[in-house]
C-alpha positions in Angstrom: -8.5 -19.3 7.9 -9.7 -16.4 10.1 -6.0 -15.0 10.3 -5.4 -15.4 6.6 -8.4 -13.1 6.2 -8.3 -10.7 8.5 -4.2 -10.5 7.2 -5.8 -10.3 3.4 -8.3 -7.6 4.6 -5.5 -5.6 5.7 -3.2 -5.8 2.9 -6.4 -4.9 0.8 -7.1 -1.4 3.1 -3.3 -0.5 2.9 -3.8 -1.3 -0.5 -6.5 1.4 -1.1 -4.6 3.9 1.1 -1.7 4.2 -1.2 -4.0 3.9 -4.8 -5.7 6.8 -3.4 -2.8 9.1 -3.0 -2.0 7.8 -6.4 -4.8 8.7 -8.3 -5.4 11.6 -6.5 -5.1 15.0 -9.0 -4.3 12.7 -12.2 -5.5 14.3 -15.4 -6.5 11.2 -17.2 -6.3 12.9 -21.0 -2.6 14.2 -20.1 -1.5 11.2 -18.5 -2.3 9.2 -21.4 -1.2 11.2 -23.7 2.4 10.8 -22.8 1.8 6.9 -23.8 1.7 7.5 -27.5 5.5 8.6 -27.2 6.8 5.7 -25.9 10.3 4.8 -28.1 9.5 1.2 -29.5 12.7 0.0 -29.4 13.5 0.6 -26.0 10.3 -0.8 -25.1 10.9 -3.9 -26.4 14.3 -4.2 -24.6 12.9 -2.8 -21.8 10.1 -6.0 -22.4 12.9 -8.3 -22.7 14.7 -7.4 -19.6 11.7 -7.6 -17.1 12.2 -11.3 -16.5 16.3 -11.2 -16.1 15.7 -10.4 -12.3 14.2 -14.6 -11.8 17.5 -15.4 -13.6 19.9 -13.1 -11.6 17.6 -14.5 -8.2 18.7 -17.8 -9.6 22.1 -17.3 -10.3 22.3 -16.0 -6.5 19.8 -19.2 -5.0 22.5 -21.8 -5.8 25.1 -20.7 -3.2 22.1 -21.3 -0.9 20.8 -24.5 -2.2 24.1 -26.7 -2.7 24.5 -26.3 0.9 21.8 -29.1 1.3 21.6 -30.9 -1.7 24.4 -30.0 -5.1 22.7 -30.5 -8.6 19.9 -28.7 -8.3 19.0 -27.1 -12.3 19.2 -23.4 -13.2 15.7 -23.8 -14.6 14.1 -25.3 -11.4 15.4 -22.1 -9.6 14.3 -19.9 -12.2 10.1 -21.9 -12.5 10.2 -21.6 -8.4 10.7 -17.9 -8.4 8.5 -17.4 -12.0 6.0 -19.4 -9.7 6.1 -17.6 -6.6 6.2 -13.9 -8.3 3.7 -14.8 -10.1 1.9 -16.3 -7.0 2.6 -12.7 -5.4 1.6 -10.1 -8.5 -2.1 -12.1 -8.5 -2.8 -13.3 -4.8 -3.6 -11.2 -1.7 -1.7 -12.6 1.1 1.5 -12.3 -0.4 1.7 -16.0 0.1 4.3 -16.1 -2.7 6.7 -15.3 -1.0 6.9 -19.1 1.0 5.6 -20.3 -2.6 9.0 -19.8 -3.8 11.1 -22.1 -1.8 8.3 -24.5 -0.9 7.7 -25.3 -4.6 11.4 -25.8 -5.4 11.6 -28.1 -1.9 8.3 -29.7 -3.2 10.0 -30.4 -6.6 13.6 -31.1 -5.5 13.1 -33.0 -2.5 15.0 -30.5 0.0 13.6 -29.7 3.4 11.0 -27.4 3.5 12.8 -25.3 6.8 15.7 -25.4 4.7 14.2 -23.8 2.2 12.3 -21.1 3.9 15.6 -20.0 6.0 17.5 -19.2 2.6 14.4 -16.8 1.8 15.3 -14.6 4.8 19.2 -15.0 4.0 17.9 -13.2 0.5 15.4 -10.4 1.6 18.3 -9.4 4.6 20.9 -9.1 1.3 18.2 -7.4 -0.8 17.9 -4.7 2.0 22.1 -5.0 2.9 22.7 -4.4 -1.3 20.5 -1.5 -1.8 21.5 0.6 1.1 25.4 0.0 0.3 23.8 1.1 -3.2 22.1 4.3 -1.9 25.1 4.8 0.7 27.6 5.4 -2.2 25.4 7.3 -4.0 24.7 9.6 -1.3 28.4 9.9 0.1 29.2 10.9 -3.9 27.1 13.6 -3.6 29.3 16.9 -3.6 31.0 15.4 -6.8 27.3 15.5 -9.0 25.3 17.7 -7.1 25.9 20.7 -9.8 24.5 18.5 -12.1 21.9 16.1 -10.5 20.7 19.0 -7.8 18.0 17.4 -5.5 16.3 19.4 -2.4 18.1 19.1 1.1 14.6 18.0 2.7 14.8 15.2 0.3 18.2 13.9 0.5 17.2 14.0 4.7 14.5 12.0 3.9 16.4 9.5 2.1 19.3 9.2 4.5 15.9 8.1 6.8 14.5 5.9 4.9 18.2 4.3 4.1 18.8 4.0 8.2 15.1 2.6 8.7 16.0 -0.2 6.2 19.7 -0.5 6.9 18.3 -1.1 10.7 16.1 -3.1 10.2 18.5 -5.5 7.8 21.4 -5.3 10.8 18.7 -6.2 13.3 17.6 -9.3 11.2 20.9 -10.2 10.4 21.8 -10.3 14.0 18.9 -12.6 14.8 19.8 -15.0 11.7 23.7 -15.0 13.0 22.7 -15.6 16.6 20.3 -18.3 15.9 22.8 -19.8 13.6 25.9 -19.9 15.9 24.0 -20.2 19.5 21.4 -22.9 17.7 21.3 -25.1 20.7 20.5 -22.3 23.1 18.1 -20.9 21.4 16.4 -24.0 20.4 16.2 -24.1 24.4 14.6 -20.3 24.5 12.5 -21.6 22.2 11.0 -24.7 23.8 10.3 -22.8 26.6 8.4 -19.8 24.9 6.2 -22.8 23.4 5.2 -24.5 26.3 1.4 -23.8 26.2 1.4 -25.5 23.2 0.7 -29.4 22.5 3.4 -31.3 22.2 3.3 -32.6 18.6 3.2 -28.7 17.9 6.1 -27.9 19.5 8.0 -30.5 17.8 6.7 -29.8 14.5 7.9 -25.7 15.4 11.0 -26.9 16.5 11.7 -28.9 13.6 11.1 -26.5 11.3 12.8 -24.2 13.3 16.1 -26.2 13.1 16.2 -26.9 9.8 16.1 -23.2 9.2 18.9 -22.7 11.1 20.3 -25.3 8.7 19.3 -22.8 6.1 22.2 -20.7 7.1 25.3 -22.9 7.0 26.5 -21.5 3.8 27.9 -18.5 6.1 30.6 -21.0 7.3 32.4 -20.7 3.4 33.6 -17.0 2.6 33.7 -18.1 -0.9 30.0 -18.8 -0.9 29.3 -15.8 1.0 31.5 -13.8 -1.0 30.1 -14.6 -4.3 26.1 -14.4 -3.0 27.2 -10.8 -1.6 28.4 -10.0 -5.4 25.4 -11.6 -7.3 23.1 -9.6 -5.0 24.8 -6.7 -6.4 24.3 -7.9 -9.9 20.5 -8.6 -9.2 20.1 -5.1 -8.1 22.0 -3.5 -10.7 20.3 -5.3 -13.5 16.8 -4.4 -11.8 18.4 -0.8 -12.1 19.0 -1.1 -15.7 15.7 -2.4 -16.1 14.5 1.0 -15.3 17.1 2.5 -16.8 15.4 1.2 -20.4 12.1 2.1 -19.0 13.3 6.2 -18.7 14.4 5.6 -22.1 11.4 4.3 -23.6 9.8 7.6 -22.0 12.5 9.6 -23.7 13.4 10.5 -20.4 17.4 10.6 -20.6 19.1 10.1 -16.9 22.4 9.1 -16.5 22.8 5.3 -14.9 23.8 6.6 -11.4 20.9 8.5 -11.0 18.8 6.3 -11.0 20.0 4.9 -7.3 17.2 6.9 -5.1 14.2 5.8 -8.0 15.3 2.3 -7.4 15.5 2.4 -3.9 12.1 4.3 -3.6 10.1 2.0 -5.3 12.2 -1.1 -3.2 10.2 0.2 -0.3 7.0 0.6 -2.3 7.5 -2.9 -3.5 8.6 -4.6 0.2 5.2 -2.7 1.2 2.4 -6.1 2.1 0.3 -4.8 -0.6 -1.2 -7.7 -3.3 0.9 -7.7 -6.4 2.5 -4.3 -5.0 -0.5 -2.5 -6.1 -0.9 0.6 -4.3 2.6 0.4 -2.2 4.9 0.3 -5.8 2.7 2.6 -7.7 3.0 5.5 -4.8 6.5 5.4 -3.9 7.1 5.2 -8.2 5.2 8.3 -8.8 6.5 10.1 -5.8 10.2 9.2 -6.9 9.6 10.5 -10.6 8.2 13.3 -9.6 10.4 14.3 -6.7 14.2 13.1 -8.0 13.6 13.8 -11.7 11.2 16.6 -11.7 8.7 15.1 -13.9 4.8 16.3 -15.0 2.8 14.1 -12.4 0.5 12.7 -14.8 3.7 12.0 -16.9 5.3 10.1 -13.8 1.3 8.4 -13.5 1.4 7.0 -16.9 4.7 5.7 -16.9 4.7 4.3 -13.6 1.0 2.4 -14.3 3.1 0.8 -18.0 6.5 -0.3 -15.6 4.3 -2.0 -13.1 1.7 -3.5 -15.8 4.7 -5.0 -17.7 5.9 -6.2 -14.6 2.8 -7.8 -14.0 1.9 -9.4 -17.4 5.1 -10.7 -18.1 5.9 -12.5 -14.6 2.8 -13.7 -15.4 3.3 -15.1 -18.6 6.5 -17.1 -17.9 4.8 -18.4 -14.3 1.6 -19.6 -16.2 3.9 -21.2 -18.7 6.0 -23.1 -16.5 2.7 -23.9 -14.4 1.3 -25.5 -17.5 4.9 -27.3 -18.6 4.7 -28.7 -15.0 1.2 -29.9 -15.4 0.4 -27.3 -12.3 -2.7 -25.3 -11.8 -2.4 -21.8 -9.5 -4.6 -23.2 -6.7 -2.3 -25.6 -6.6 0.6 -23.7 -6.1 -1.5 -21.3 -3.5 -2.3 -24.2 -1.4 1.5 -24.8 -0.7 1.7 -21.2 0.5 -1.4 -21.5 2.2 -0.7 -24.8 4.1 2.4 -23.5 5.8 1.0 -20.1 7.2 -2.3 -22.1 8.4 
């Protein structure tokens, strides 16, 4: 209980950090005002889009799941990540995160380890997709840099941020292929770091442990791995079109491909341990409007507070509804994520 609060009190100050460089020299009057322009019917598509990301997720999951147990529904993949997102927009923490595959192994009978290791497997491709993204879009550069011109100190400070992440994704992949092909061994390593512990808790470690390990199996079918490598793309590129109706419903006309470093910008704002992304998302959002697009910064405010508020209220929506269909409350749901960092 301590370490849950001292992590939530943390994620609360970083939090505050980034909403204070976002509010700070926002002209309230201005900033609203460019909310009574917003094109109708590209809001509505743009409305009707938010949620295609839990179905794309989905999509991907399966080539995960049928690894341990084939036959598991499109919509129980789609209610575990409505669930968890909407366990992450509303709860500090960012407990929804192991909400997502502990619900589905709750409701589907799959090992909880299991479940938790093809989490990782997706964050590492998240990370792998959108720097292969922001790679080509930076290598294509001399062929739309007379039209799309962006400051040299800003492209250096993308190819940073793209080695940072594409690092750290190579370094995690490393670790998930080691452990995966060395299990045995580094079950061994593992035994030994825990030691100090009781016994009954190093069991319980080391079978969760091993069934995560299990998690990764699916790397042994190039098929699989093949088509969760090319539904990762198709998550990211439909979150890109997402925001590609959200420009529009600003009247703010950018061509598709230019929308690679907004995307990626507001993948690190959103991968910051901030509750519901506030602070981390909005930032990074208004920074990448501002900076790629050359956009009034109370225009890049307003439209950045409407992107993540819809995200918020409609992940919401369809999580609350399936909580309700399943007869579910959201304590309920917390407590799984709760139990299993505890």
């Amino acid at each position: 209980m301590k370490n849950t609060t001292i992590r939530t009190g943390l994620m609360i100050l970083i939090s505050a950090v980034f909403l204070f460089f976002f509010f700070k020299g926002v002209e309230w009057k201005e900033a609203l005002g460019y909310l009574s322009g917003i094109n109708i019917k590209f809001f509505i598509l743009m409305t009707l889009m938010a949620p295609m990301h839990l179905v794309t997720r989905s999509l991907r999951w399966h080539f995960l799941i049928k690894q341990e147990k084939k036959g598991v529904s499109l919509y129980s993949r789609i209610a575990a990540n409505a669930v968890g997102f909407t366990v992450t927009m509303l709860v500090p923490a960012r407990i929804g995160e192991v909400v997502r595959p502990l619900f589905l192994a709750q409701k589907e009978n799959i090992r909880k380890g299991y479940m938790l290791g093809t989490i990782v497997v997706e964050r590492i491709f998240d990370l792998f997709t959108m720097c292969t993204i922001l790679g080509v879009f930076l290598l294509a550069r001399p062929l739309y840099e007379s039209v799309f011109p962006v400051d040299t100190d800003i492209y250096s400070n993308l190819y940073i941020w793209g080695y940072i992440s594409l690092g750290l994704a190579v370094l995690l992949f490393t670790l998930i292929l080691t452990l995966f092909f060395f299990r045995k061994k580094a079950l061994k390593v593992l035994t030994l770091l825990l030691k100090p512990f009781s016994e009954k808790t190093t069991s319980k470690v080391l079978e969760i442990v091993d069934d995560f390990i299990q998690g990764l199996k699916f790397f042994h079918s190039i098929r699989d791995l093949s088509m969760y490598i090319l539904l990762s793309f198709v998550v990211w590129l439909g979150i890109m079109f997402f925001y590609w109706m959200f420009f529009f419903a600003f009247n703010v006309s950018i061509p598709y491909f230019f929308l690679v470093p907004y995307s990626f910008m507001v993948m690190v704002g959103a991968s910051i341990p901030t509750p519901g992304m506030v602070g981390g998302f909005d930032y990074f959002s208004r920074l990448g409007l501002t900076t790629f697009f050359d956009l009034n910064s109370n225009q890049a405010f307003g439209m950045t507070i409407v992107v993540h508020s819809l995200q918020v209220v409609v992940t919401c929506l369809i999580g609350y509804a399936i909580l309700w269909k399943e007869g579910l409350s959201l304590f309920q749901v917390k407590r799984i994520g709760e139990k299993s960092t505890e």
